[in-house]
C-alpha positions, 0 to 999 in steps of 0.5 A: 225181310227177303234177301237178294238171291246169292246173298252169303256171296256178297260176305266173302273178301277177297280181291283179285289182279288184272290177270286173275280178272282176265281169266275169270272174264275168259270162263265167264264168257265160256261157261255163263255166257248169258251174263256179262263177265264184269257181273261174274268178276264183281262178285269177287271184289276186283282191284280199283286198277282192274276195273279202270282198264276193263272199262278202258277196254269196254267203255260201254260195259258199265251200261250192259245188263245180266240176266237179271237186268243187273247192271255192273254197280247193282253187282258192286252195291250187292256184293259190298266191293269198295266205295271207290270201284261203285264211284268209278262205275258211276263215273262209267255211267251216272244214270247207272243210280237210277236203273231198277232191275227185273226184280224192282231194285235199284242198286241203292236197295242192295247198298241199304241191304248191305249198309254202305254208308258211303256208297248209300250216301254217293248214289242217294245224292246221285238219286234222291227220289230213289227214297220212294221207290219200292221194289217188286218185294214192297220194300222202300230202301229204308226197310233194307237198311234198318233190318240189316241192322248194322245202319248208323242213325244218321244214314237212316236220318238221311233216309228218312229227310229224303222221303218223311212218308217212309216211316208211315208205310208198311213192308210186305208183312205188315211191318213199320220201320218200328217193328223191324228195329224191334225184332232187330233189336235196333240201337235205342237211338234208332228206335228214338228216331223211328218214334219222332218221325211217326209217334203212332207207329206204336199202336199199329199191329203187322199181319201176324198182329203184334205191335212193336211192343209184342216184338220188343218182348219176345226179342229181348229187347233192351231196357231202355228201348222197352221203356221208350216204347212202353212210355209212348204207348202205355195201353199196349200192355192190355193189347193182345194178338191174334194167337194169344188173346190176351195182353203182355203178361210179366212172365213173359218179359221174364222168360224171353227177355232174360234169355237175351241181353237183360241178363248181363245188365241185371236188367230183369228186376229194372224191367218188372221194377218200372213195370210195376210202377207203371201198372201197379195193379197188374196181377204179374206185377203186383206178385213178383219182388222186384227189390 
């Protein structure tokens, strides 16, 4: 997944007063005077009072755009500054929620890349066909928020409610919702979830040719995820990909997967003990003790 530009600013905390804002208005306006001084202050995490006299003072400011054609809740949403300032900005300018930038993104896309619940849930009500709209990455807001892996089960529900296609569309790799969660290592529930809403999404290969099965395995999936994926597409260990031709072997799941979480679990033998159930006469299977 690509991340916005200056992305490590947006974990920072921080917060600052009215006249710390006054002088971080006076620089922006003196050193980046191509950006408007709202933007520059955003990045900050400014006090709720702070911006309620600076949109007192420019009622407009809400509406002006940066070089970036950013308007101030794209900043806010990107840098993770708090529900009630993203409200107090929509409230400035309520079509704020439908303005995509120079590069595609609407600020709901960086509130998905930074998993705000909240705010996700305030704009998407403000927007819901903002569910459907890709950026110039071709990326749906759905792809940002399950890579960030950090979503909550109902935010990407709700996600998926407002446009059910999203499931079935691929990101700029090649990817689903499904492989994403894999390489994430997703919550089972998520994982769950992304296979109700599109069952065939287990026998579709992204650009490198991996199936969300390839990318369970080689990212240490948990047990109980495997085995979902596993049991929704039990052929997908005979299927191989394009720089290894040939199937998921078990020494494979033992190598990788024992490096992540498995291990702590005891998960190992429950994995290759339900692998050699299910394929008994897998040559992997058939020559590893599994009790």
């Amino acid at each position: 997944m690509i991340e916005p530009a200056h992305a490590s600013m947006g974990k920072k905390k921080h917060t600052t007063t009215l006249k710390d804002a006054m002088n971080c208005m006076k620089k922006a306006s003196q050193d980046r005077q191509e950006e408007p001084s709202l933007h520059f202050l955003l990045c900050v995490k400014p006090q709720l009072d702070t911006i309620k006299k600076i949109i007192l003072r420019r009622p407009n400011v809400a509406r002006e755009k940066d070089m970036d054609g950013d308007l101030p809740l794209h900043k806010a949403c990107k840098y993770k500054v708090s529900f009630e300032v993203c409200k107090v900005l929509m409230g400035a300018y309520p079509a704020a929620a439908m303005v995509q930038s120079n590069y595609g993104w609407l600020p709901l896309h960086f509130a998905c890349w930074q998993s705000s619940p909240d705010i996700i849930m305030m704009l998407l009500k403000a927007y819901p066909k903002g569910a459907k709209i890709l950026n110039n990455n071709g990326q749906l807001l759905i792809h940002y928020l399950v890579s960030s892996n950090q979503a909550s089960t109902e935010s990407i529900k709700k996600l998926l409610e407002a446009y059910p296609k999203a499931a079935e569309m691929q990101a700029g790799d090649g990817s689903l919702l499904l492989h994403i969660a894999c390489i994430k290592r997703a919550a089972p529930e998520i994982v769950r979830l992304l296979l109700e809403s599109y069952p065939p999404a287990v026998e579709v290969a992204n650009i490198d040719g991996n199936l969300p099965l390839h990318l369970a395995f080689r990212e240490g999936y948990s047990v109980e995820g495997v085995r979902m994926i596993l049991n929704a597409y039990p052929k997908g260990t005979e299927v191989g990909h394009k720089h290894r031709k040939k199937h998921i072997d078990f020494h494979d799941a033992n190598s990788t997967l024992s490096k992540h979480q498995l291990p702590h679990t005891g998960a190992p033998n429950e994995i290759f003990k339900f692998l050699a159930e299910s394929y008994p006469v897998h040559p992997d299977a058939a020559g590893r003790n599994v009790d």
